[in-house]
C-alpha positions in Angstrom: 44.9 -36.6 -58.5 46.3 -36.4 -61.9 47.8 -33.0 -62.8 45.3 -31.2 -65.1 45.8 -27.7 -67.1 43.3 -24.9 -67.0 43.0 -21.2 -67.7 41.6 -20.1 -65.3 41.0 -21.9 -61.8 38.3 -20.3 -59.5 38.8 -21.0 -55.1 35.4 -21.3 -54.0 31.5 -22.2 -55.4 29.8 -19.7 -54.1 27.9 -17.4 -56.1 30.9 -15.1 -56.7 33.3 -18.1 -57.9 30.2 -19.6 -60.0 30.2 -15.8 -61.6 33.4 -15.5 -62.3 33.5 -19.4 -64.0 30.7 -18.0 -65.9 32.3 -15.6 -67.3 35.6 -17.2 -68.0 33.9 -20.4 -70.2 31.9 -17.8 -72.0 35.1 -16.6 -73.1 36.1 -19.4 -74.1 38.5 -20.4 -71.4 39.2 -23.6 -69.3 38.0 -23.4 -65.9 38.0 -25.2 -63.1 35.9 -24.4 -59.7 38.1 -25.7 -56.7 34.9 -25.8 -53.3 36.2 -27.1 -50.1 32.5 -28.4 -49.2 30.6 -31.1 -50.8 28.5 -28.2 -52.4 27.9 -24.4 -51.6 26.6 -24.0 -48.2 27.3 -20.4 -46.8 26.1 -17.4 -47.3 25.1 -17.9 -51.7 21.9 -20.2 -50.0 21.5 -18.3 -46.5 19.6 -15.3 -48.1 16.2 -14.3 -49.6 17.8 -14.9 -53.4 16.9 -11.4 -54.1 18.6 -9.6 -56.7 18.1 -5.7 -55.4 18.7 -2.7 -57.7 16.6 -0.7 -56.2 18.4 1.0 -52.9 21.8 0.2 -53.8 24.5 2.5 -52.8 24.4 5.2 -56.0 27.4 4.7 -58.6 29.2 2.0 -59.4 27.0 -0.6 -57.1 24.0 0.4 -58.3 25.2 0.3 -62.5 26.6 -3.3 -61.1 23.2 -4.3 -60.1 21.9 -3.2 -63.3 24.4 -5.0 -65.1 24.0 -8.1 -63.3 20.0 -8.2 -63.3 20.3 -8.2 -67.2 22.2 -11.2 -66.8 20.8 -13.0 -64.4 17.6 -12.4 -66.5 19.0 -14.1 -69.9 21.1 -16.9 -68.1 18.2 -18.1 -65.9 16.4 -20.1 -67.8 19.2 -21.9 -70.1 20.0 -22.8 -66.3 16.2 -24.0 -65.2 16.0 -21.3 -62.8 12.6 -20.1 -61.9 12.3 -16.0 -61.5 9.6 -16.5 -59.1 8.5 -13.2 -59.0 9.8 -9.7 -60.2 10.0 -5.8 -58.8 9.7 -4.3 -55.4 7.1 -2.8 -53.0 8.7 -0.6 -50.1 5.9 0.4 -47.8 6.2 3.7 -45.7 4.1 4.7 -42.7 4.8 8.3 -41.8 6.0 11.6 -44.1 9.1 11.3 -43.9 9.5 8.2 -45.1 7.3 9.4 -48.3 9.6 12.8 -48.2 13.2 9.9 -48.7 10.8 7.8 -51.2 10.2 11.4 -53.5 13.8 12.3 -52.9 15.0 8.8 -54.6 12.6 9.5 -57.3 14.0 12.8 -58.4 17.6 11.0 -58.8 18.4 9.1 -61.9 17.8 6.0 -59.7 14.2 6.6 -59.6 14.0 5.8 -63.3 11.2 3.3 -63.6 9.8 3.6 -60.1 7.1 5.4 -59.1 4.9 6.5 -56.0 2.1 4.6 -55.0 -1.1 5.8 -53.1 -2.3 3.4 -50.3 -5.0 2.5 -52.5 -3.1 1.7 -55.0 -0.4 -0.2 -53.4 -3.2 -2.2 -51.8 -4.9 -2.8 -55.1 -1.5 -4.5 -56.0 -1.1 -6.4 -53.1 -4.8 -6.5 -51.2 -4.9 -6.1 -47.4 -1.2 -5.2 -47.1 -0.5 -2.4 -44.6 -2.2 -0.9 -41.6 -4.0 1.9 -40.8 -0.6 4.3 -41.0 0.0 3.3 -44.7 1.3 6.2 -46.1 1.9 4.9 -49.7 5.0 2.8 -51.1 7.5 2.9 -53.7 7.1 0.6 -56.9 10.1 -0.9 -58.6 10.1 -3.0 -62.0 13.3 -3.7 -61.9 14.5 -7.0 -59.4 13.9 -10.3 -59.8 14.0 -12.9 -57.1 15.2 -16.7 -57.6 15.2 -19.1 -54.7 18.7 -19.5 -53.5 18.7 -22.5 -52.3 18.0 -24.1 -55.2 19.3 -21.9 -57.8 23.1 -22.2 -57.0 22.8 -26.2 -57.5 21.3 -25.4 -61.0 23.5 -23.5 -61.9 26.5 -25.2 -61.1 25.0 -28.2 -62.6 24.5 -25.7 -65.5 28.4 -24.8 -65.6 29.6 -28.7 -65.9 26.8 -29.5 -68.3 27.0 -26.9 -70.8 29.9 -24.7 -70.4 32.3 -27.8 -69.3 33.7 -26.3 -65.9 35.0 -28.9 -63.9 34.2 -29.1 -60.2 36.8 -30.1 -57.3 34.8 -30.4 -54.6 35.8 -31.4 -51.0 39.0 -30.1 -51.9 41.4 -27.0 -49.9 43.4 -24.8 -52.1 46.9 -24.4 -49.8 48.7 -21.8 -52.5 47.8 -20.3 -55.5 50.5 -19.0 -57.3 50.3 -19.8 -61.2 50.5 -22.0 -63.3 50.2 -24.4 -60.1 48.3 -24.5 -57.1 48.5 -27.1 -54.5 45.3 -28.7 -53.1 44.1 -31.5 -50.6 44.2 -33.4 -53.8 47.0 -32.9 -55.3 48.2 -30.3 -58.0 46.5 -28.3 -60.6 47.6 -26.3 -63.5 46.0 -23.3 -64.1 47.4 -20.1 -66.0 44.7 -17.4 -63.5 43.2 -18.2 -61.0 40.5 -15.8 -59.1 40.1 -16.6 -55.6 36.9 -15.8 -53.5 36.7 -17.0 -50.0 33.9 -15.3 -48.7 34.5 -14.7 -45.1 37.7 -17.4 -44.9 40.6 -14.9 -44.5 42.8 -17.2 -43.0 44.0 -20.0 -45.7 45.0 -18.1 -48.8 46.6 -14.5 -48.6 45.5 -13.9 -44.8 48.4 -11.4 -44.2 46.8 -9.3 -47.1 43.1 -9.6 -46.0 44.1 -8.5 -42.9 45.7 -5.5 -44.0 42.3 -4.5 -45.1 41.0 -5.1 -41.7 37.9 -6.7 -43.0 34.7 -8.1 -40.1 32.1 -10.3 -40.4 28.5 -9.8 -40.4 26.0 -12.5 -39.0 22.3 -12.1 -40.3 19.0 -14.0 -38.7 16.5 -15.6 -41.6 13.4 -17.3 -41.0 11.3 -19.1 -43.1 7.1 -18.9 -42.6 4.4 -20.3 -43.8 2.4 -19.5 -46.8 0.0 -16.8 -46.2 -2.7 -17.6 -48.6 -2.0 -15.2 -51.3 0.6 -14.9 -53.3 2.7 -11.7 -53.4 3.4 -10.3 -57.0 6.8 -8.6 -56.0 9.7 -8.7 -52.8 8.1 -6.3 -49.7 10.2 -3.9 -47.8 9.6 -1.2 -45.3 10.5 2.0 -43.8 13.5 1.0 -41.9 15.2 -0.3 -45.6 14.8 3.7 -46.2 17.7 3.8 -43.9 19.7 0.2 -44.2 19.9 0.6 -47.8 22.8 3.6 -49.2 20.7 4.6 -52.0 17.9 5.7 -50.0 19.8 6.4 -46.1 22.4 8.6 -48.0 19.9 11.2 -49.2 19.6 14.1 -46.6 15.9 13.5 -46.4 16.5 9.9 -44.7 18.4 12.0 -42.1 14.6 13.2 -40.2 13.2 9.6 -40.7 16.3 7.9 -39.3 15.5 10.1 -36.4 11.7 9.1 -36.4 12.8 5.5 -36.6 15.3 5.6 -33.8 13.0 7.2 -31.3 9.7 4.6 -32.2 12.4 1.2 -32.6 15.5 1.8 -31.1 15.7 -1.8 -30.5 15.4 -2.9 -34.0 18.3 -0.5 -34.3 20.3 -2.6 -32.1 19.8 -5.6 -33.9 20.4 -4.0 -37.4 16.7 -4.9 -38.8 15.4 -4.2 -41.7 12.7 -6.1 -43.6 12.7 -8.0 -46.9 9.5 -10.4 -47.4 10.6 -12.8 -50.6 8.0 -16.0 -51.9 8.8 -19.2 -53.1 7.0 -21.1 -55.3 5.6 -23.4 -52.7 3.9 -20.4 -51.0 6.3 -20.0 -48.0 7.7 -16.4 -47.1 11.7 -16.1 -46.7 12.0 -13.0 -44.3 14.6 -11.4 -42.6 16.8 -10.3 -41.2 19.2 -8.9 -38.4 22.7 -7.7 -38.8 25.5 -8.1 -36.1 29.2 -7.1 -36.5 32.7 -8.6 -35.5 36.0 -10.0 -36.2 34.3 -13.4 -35.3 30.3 -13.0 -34.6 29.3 -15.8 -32.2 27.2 -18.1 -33.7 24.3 -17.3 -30.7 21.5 -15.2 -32.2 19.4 -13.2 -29.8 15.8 -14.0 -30.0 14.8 -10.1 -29.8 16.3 -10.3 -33.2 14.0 -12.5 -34.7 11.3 -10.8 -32.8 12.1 -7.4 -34.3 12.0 -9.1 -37.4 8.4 -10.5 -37.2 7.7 -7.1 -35.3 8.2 -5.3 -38.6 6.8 -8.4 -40.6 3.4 -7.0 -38.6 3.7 -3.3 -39.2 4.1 -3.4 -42.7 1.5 -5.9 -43.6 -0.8 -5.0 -41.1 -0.8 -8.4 -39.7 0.3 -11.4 -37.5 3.2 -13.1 -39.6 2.1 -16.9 -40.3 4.1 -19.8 -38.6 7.6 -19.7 -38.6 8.7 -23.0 -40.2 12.5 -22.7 -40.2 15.6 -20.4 -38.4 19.0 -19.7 -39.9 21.8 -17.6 -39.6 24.1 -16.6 -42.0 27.7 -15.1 -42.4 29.1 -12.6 -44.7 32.4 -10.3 -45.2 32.0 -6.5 -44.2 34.7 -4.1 -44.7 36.2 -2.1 -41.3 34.5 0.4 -40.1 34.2 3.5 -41.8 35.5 2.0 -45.1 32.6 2.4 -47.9 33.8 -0.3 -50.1 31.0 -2.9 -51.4 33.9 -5.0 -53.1 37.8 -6.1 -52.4 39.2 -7.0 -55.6 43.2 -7.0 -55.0 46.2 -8.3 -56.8 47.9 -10.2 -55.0 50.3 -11.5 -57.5 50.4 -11.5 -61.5 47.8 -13.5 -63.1 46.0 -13.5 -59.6 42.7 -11.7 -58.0 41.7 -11.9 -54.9 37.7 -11.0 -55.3 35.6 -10.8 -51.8 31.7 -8.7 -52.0 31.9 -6.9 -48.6 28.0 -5.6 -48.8 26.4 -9.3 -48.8 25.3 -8.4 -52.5 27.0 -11.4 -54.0 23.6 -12.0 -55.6 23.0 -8.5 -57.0 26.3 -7.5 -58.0 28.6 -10.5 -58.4 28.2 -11.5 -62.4 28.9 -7.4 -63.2 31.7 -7.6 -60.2 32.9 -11.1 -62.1 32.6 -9.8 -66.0 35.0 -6.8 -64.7 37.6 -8.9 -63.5 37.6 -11.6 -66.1 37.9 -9.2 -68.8 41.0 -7.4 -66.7 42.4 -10.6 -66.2 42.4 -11.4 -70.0 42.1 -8.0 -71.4 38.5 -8.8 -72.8 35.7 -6.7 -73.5 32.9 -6.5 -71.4 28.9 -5.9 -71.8 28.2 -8.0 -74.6 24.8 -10.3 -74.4 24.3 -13.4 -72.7 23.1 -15.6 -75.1 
């Protein structure tokens, strides 16, 4: 390969690296994207393509979220990505989980949301819920794009009209600026962001393990359409505790006790519930959450169970047919550490940038417009357009 100058060169085409490319062209730099795989195929296409504000850990993650909604709002269609449906619906089936739902509210998190009746959550989505609806929260604010689809778009999106080159099928061995040396050869770059997901081994492995960083391994299904279409994402009670912005209120503490006493199981398996729709009608649910340095890639069928066992609660009935299984892997901080992001320098003119949360999707263009204006001292938060 021909030695080629850039500004900015990006390790890896996952959502995170397509954010940060984003946000370098805008700027009016050269970028390259440098993907060891024909295309993306981890963890950017493995999830429900659900861009959550709503729940996320209070601060900086959830102003993030924010941030990156806006965007993902204005860039989507220049891209041709269908937002195929907007807001959330968390269900809850017992007082306490109402008490944690009117605890959120009266934070400055709550703006927007509101507290739904079961009649009225029914009259938005008819049917849903058993006989222990309690009520539900309502949230304007996320949109949902179908993830499998939309990272191609929008790396097609990046070559087309923002002229980021790709490199695909190509390993980065060192990165140390102005030259990094690939599978292909050399390329000249004067930054370069790298973001490996959870690939701590071929660039800077000595600092990511410093930071002791796991992996998580999720279980996704896919099921058939239902019939009806659902006018927003569907959570339930057990996302009162999985998600920071509602489990760290003191309120969650008497439902996470509820919880643990009626599904200890689903406890065990880390499951919560998100219900996402596609445009052809089929439900994207999940999912299951399992920790270690290396997760085997066996997932235990009581996961998936526990996951259509919740499916059942929260809409009151059977789930339809499952039509397709996946896992998926993602980078979680040690134990104990809080973090929802890893951005370190390893050298000048270097970031190392790794989403430890499995929030690429609803953080990373906020996470990426931070670090490319650090990188070269730009300002950030202007419009999209």
């Amino acid at each position: 390969m021909t030695e080629q100058s850039y500004d900015l060169a990006v390790v890896g085409g996952g959502i995170i690296g397509l954010a940060h490319a984003y946000m370098a062209a805008r700027a009016g730099k050269r970028v390259v994207v440098i993907e060891r795989h024909p295309r993306a195929n981890g963890a950017s296409i493995r999830n429900f393509g659900f861009v959550t504000v709503t729940g996320q850990q209070r601060g900086e993650s959830w102003q993030l979220a924010r941030r990156t909604r806006d965007i993902w709002a204005q860039i989507a269609p220049q891209a041709g990505i269908r937002i195929e449906h907007q807001g959330l619906i968390l269900t809850a089936r017992s007082a306490e989980a109402i008490a944690v739902i009117e605890a959120f509210l009266a934070t400055e998190m709550g703006e927007g949301c509101r507290l739904l009746s079961p009649a009225q959550c029914r009259a938005v989505i008819p049917g849903i819920g058993g006989a222990d609806l309690a009520g539900a929260l309502h949230s304007p604010h996320e949109i949902r794009v179908e993830s499998r689809h939309a990272i191609a778009l929008l790396t097609d999106w990046l070559a087309r009209c923002h002229a980021v080159t790709f490199l695909t099928e190509t390993v980065v061995f060192d990165a140390k600026p102005p030259r990094l040396v690939t599978s292909r050869g050399v390329v000249a770059a004067g930054a370069v962001v790298v973001c490996p997901g959870d690939d701590y081994a071929t660039l800077y492995p000595e600092l990511i393990a410093r930071h002791g960083l796991r992996r998580c391994r999720l279980s996704m299904l896919k099921l058939a359409d239902p019939g009806y279409r659902l006018p927003t994402a569907i959570m339930s009670d057990l996302s009162l505790i999985r998600y920071r912005g509602y489990g760290a209120l003191p309120e969650a503490r008497a439902l996470e006790a509820r919880l643990r006493g009626a599904q200890p199981r689903h406890f065990d398996n880390g499951v919560h519930l998100i219900v996402a729709q596609g445009a052809d009608g089929g439900l994207i649910v999940g999912d299951s959450h399992h920790y270690a340095d290396l997760p085997p890639p066996f997932a235990p069928a009581s996961a998936e169970a526990d996951i259509l066992d919740e499916f059942t609660r929260a809409f009151g009935h059977a789930p339809p047919l499952v039509l397709e299984r996946w896992t998926g892997v993602y980078a979680v901080p040690a134990e104990g550490d809080p973090r929802n992001v890893l951005i370190d320098t390893p050298e000048p003119n270097v970031r190392l940038v790794i989403v430890t949360s499995g929030t690429g999707a609803s953080t990373g263009f906020a996470i990426a417009e931070g670090v490319i204006a650090d990188l070269f001292a730009l300002p950030t938060g202007a419009p999209h357009d």
